[in-house]
C-alpha positions in Angstrom: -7.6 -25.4 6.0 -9.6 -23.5 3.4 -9.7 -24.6 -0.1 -6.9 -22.6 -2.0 -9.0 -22.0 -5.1 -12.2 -20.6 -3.0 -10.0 -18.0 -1.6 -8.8 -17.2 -5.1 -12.7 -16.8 -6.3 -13.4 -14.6 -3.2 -10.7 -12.2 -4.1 -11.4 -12.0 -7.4 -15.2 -12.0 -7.1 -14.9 -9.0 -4.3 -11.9 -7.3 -6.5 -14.3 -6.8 -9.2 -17.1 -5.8 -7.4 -14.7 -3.3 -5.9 -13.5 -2.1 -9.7 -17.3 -1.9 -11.1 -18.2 0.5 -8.3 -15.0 2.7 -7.8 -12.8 1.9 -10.8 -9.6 -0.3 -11.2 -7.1 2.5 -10.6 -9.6 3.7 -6.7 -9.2 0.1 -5.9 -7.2 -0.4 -2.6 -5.8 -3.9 -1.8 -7.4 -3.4 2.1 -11.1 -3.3 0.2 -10.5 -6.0 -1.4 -8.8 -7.6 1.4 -12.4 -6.5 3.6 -14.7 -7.6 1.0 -13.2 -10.7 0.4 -12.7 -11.5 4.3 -9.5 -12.1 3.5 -5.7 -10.8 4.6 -3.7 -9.1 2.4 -0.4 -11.6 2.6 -3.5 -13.8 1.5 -4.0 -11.7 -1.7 -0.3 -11.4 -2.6 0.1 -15.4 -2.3 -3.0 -15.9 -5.2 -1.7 -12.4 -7.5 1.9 -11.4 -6.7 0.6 -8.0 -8.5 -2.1 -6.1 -9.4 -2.4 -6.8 -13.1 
């Protein structure tokens, strides 16, 4: 099992590479979910929302 808070980095780490490139509001959760090499239920378990 991967270490919960090393997912958590990934997805943010990749979420703002993703928001200083296209901009918070061009974000979509499936880049986020690619860049990160993660799934989306994987996102919405470490930030129920986007804020």
């Amino acid at each position: 099992m991967k270490d919960p808070q090393t997912t958590r980095e990934r997805i943010l780490d990749a979420a703002l590479n993703i928001f200083s490139s296209k901009g918070y509001y061009d974000t979509k959760l499936d880049e986020v979910a690619d860049e990160s090499g993660t799934s989306k239920g994987s996102i919405y378990f470490h930030f129920p929302n986007k804020e």
